[in-house]
C-alpha positions as CSV (number, residue, x, y, z in Angstrom):
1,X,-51.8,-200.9,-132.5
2,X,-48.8,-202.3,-130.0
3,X,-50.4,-202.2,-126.6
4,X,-46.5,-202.2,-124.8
5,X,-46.2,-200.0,-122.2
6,X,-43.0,-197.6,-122.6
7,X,-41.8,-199.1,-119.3
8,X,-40.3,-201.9,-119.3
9,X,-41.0,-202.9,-122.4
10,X,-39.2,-199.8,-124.6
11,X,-36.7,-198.0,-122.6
12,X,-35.5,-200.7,-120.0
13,X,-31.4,-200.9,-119.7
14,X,-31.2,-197.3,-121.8
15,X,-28.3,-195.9,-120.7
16,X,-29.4,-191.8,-120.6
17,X,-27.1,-189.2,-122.5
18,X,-27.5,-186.1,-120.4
19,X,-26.0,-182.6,-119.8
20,X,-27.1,-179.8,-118.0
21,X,-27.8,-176.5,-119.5
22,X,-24.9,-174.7,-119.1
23,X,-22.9,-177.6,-120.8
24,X,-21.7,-176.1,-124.4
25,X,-23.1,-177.2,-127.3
26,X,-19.8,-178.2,-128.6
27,X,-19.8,-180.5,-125.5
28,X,-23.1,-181.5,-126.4
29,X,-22.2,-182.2,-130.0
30,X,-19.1,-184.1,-128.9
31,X,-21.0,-186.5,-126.8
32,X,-24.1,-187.4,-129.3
33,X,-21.4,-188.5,-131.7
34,X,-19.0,-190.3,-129.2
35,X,-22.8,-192.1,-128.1
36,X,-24.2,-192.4,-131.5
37,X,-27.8,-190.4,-130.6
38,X,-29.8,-187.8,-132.2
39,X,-31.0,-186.4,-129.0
40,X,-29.8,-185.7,-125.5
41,X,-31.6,-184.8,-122.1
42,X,-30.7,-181.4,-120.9
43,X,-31.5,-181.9,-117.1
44,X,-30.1,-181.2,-113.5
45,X,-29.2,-183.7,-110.5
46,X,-32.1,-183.1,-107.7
47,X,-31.5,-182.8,-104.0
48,X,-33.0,-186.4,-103.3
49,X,-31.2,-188.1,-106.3
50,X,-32.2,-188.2,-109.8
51,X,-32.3,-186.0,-112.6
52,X,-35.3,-183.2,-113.3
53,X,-35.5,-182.9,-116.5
54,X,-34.8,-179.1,-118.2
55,X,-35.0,-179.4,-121.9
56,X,-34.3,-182.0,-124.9
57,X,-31.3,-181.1,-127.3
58,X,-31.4,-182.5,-130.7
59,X,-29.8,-182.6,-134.0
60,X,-32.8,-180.2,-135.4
61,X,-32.0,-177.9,-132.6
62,X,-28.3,-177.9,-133.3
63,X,-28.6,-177.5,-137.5
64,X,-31.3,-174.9,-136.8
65,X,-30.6,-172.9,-134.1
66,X,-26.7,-173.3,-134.0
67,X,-25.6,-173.9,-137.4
68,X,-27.9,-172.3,-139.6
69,X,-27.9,-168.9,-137.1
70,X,-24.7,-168.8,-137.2
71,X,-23.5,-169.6,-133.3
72,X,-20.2,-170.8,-132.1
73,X,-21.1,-173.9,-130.6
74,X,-18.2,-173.8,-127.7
75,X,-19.8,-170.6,-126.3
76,X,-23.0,-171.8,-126.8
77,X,-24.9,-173.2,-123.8
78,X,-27.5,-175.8,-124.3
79,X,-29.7,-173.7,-121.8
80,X,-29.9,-171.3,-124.6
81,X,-30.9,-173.4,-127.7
82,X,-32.7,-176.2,-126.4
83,X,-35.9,-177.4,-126.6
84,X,-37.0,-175.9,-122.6
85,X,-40.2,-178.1,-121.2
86,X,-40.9,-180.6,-123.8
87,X,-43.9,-182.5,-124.5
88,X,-43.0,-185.5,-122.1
89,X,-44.8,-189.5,-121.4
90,X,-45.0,-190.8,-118.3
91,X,-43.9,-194.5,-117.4
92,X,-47.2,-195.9,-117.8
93,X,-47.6,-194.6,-121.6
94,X,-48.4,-196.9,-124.6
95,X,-46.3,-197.2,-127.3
96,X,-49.2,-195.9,-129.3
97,X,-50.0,-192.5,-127.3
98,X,-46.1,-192.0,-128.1
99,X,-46.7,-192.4,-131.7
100,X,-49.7,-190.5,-131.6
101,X,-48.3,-187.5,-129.9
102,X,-44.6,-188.2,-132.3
103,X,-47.2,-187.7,-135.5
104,X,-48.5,-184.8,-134.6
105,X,-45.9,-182.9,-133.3
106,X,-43.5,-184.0,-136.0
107,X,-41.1,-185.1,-132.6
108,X,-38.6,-187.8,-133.3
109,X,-37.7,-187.9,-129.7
110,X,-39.9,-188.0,-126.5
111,X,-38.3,-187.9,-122.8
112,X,-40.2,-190.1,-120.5
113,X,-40.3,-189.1,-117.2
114,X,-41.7,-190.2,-113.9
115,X,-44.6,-188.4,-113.2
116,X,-45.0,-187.6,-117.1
117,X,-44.4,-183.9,-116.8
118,X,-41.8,-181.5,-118.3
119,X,-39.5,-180.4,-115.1
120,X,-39.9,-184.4,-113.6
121,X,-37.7,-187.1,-112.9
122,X,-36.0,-188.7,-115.6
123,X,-36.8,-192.0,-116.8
124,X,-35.7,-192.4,-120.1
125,X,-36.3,-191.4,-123.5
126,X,-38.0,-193.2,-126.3
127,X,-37.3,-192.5,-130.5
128,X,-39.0,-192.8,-133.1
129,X,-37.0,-195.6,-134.1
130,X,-37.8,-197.1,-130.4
131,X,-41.5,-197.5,-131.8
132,X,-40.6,-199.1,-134.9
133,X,-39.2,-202.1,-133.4
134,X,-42.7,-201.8,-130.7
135,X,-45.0,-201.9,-134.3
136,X,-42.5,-205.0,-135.9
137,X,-42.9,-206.8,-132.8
138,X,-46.4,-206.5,-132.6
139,X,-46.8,-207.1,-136.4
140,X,-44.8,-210.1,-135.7
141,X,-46.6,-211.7,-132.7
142,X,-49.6,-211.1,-134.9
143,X,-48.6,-212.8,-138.1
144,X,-47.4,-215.9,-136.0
145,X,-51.0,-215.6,-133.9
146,X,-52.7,-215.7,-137.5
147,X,-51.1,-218.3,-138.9
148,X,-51.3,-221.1,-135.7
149,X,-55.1,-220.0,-136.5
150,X,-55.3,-220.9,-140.0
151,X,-52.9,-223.3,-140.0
152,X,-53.2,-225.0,-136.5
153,X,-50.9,-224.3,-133.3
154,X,-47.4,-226.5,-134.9
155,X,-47.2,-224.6,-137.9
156,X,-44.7,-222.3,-137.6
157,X,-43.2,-219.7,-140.0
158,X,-40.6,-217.6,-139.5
159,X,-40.5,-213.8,-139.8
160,X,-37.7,-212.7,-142.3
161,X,-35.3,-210.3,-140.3
């Protein structure tokens, strides 16, 4: 299993999607698409800079708790549908304690956070597609590894993309 850390090696240069709670879910909706994301941060700007995270607001959350009950997503605030104190990582997580907790949970997205609790400072957040490219990377480095062994350190082979 990938033995990345989450930081820097998965979420460095992410550019955060956030809103805070009593953004609309219309606004919410509007922004995931503009950004091309399944997930946004709901969170709040602290006193000393920063964001504390709130909640995580997904496109499970918005089919199942908008949608499907029947909601007008311009009244609706995010504070009332999203996911409030989520399971969260802190920046010295490995890839594999993401995918570990991601399995059992069934989560497809995890906020990373400073201190690695629920109302902390925003770091980032990873996906499940995030880990993917941690496990092809790793799979990679250890096909090349495997073959300079059998083969001897000039033979080299490239990975299909």
């Amino acid at each position: 299993m990938p033995n990345r850390k989450l930081i820097p090696d998965v979420i460095k240069d992410q550019q955060l999607v956030c809103l805070p709670p009593e953004a609309s879910v219309r606004d919410a909706a509007v922004l995931m698409a503009e950004r091309r994301v399944a997930a946004l941060l709901v969170t709040q700007d602290r006193p000393k800079g920063g964001r504390s995270l709130k909640g995580i607001f997904t496109e499970r959350d918005l089919a199942a708790r908008v949608v499907a009950a029947g909601r007008d997503p311009a009244a609706t605030r995010l504070a009332e549908v999203m996911t409030a104190s989520p399971d969260t990582l802190g920046p010295d997580a490995h890839a594999y304690e993401a995918l570990d907790l991601m399995e059992r949970h069934h989560y497809r997205h995890l906020p990373v956070t400073a201190d690695g609790e629920s109302d902390g400072m925003v770091m980032g957040i990873v996906s499940i597609r995030d880990l993917f490219a941690v496990v092809r990377a790793h799979l990679e480095d250890e096909i090349r590894d495997r073959e300079a062994f059998i083969f001897g350190s000039n033979y080299s082979a490239s990975v299909p993309p």
